[in-house]
N, C-alpha and C positions, 0 to 999 in steps of 0.2 A: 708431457705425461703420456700422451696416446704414441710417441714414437716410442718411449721406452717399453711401453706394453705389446709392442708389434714387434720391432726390432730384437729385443733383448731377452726375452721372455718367453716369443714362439719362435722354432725351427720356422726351416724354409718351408712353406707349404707343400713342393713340390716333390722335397724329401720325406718329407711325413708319405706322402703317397707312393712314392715307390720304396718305402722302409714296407706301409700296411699290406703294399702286392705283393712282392716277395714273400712277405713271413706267412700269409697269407696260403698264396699257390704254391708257396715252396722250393719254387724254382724262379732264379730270375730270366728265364729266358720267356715262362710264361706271362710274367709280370711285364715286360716288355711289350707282348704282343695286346694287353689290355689298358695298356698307357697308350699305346701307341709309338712309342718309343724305341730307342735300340737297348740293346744287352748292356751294352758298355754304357749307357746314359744312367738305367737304375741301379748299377754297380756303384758310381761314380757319386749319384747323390745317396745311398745308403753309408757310405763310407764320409762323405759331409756332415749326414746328421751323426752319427757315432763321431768323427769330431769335433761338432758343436756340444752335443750332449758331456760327451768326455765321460762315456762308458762302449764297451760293444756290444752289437748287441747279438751278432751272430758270433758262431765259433766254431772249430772244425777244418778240416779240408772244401777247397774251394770246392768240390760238385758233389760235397756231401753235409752243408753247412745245413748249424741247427741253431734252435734262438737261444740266448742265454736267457739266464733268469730275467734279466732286465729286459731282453727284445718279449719275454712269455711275461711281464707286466704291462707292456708299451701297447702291444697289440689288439687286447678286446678293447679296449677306449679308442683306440684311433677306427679302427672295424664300423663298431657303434658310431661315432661321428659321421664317418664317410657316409655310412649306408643311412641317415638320415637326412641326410644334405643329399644324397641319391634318390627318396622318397620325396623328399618337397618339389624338386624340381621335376620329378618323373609327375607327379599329383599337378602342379600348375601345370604341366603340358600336355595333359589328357583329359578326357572329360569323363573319366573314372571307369572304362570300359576298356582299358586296355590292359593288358595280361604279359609280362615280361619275365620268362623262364629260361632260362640254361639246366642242359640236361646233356648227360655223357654221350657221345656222341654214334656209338655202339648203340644204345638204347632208345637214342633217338632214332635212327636207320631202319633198326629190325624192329622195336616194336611202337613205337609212339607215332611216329609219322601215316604211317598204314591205319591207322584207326581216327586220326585227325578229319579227317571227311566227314565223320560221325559228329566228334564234340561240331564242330562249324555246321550243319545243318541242324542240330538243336539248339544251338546260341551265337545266333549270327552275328548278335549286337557284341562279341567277345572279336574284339583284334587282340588274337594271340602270338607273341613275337619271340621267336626261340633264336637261344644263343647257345655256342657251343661249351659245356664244359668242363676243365681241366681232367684230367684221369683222378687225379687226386683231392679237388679240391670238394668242398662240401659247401660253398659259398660263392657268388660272383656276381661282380660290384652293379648295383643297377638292376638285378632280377627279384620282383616278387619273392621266387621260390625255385630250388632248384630239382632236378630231380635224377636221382642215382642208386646206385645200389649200396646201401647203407649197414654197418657191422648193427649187430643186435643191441651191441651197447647204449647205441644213438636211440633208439627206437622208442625210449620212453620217454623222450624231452617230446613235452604241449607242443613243441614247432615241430615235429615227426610224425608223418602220417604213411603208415606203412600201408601197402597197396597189394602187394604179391610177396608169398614165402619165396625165397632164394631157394632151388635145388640145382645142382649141376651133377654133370657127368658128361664123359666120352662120347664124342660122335664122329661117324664118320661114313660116308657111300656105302649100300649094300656091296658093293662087287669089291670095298675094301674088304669088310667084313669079312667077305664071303673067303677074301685070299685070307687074312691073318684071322682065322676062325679058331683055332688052335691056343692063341693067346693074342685079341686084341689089341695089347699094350706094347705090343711089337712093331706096329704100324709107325713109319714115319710120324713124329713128334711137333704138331705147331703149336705157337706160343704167340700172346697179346703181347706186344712192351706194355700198352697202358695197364697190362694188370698180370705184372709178370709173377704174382704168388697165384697166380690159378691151380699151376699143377701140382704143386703142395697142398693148397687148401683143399684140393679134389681129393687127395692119397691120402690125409689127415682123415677127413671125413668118413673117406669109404673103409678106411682101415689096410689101405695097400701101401705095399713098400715098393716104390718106385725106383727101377733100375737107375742109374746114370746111363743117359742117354743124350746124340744131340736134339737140338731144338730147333725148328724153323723160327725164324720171329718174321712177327710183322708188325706195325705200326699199332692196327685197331681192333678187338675182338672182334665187331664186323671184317675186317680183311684175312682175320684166321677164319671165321666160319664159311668166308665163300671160297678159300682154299681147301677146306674139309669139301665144299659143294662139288670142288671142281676134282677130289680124288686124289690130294696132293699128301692129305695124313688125317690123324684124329687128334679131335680138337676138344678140351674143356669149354664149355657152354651152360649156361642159364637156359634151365627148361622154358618160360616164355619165350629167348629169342629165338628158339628150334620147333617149336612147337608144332607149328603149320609145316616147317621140311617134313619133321617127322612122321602128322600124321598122313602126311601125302607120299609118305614113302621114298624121300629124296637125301630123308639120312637116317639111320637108324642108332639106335645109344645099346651097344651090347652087355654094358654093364650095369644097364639103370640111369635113374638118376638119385641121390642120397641130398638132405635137408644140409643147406648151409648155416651156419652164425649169421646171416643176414635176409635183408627183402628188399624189394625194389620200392621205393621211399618217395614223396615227398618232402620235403624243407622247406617250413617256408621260414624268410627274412623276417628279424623281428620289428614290429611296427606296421609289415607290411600286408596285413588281411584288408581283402577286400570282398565286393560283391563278385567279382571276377572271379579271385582265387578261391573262394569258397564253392562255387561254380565249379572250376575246372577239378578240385580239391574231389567231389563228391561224383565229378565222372568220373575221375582214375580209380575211386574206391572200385564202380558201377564195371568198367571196365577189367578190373583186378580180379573181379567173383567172377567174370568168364570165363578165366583160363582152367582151362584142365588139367585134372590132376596128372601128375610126372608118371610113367611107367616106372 
């Protein structure tokens, strides 16, 4: 009886886990990198469970696959299981004082890190443990809570705790400025991959119609804003992470900054409040009401 219940009745475990990462991050190369695994390993058992199951669950073009109906039923119960069996074992192997957050890796650089000295000198009994995460993803296996820059949509779910209103706009060196004074938007053009709708969402917002133009890219919004630093072009940025260049004179934003559909967010996992995160939850508020207002 107990082999038919195991063998016949559940998928391979291992498939279930890299079905919930993928569908999850979106990408299976991300999914890889949080198994542990290769690319071609979570291809390989996704495509086992779809045929054990004897449905698919993804569809589309290989680098642009989306869930089917079936993978967008499968996936918040497999989510919820994992990230409970991630909470029990994280809770037996701490003694309740440890803090386990993934946060974008841009916002961890320019603004979370730099302030970190502070939360750790007010609560030193907090071992807080940061992991990197995904551009896209809004969840990652094993964190408390994550923390990102979050659409407005999200922001009224009880597990959202919004901290700072989203503004962006153009930055870039006074002595660019100073050459494309004329017309700003002239200035060589850098761009994040992790969030390559910036300079849409920026010309939406502000009400500008954006030439076609090229684009520099670069891997991280941190690695566009230290190319803006270093005078290479103008870069879309979040007023917190420019804040300090700007008011220190090392970039200026010629065109303002204009309110986005978003804010810089906490998430937390569900099941997963603690004394910790309620803690760290209530410095990022503490934190959030310092920033100054956007010129």
């Amino acid at each position: 009886m107990f082999e038919n219940l195991t063998s016949r009745s559940l998928p391979s475990l291992n498939a279930l886990r890299a079905f919930e990462a993928m569908a999850r991050t979106g990408r299976a190369t991300i999914a890889a990198e949080e198994l542990h695994v290769t690319h071609s390993a979570v291809s390989r058992q996704v495509k086992a469970l779809e045929a054990a199951m004897g449905v698919r669950l993804f569809s589309g073009p290989k680098h642009r696959l989306v869930l089917t109906p079936a993978g967008q039923e499968l996936l918040p119960a497999l989510s919820r299981a994992f990230d409970e069996i991630a909470t029990a074992v994280r809770r037996l192997r701490s003694d309740g004082e440890d803090l386990h957050l993934a946060v974008n890796a841009s916002l961890s650089v320019k603004w979370l890190i730099p302030r970190l000295a502070d939360f750790a000198a007010r609560h030193p009994e907090i071992r807080l443990h940061l992991e990197e995460l995904a551009p896209q993803a809004t969840a990652h296996r094993g964190a408390q809570a994550v923390v990102r820059i979050t659409p407005a949509a999200r922001l009224s779910d009880p597990l959202v705790t919004a901290f700072i209103p989203n503004h962006i706009g153009p930055v870039m060196t006074p002595a660019m400025a100073e050459r494309y004074a004329g017309d700003p938007l002239a200035a060589p053009r850098l761009a994040a991959q992790s969030h390559p709708q910036g300079w849409a969402i920026w010309a939406e917002v502000a009400g500008f119609e954006l030439p076609p133009a090229p684009e520099q890219p670069f891997a991280h919004v941190h690695y566009a804003l230290d190319a803006a630093l270093a005078g290479l072009g103008v870069a879309i940025m979040s007023w917190p992470l420019v804040a300090e260049e700007i008011a220190e004179g090392r970039l200026v934003a010629p065109l303002g900054f204009r309110r986005a559909e978003s804010a810089f967010a906490l998430l937390a996992a569900p099941g997963a409040e603690s004394r910790a995160l309620a803690t760290f939850r209530k410095w990022l508020v503490e934190q959030g009401a310092k920033t100054p207002t956007p010129p």
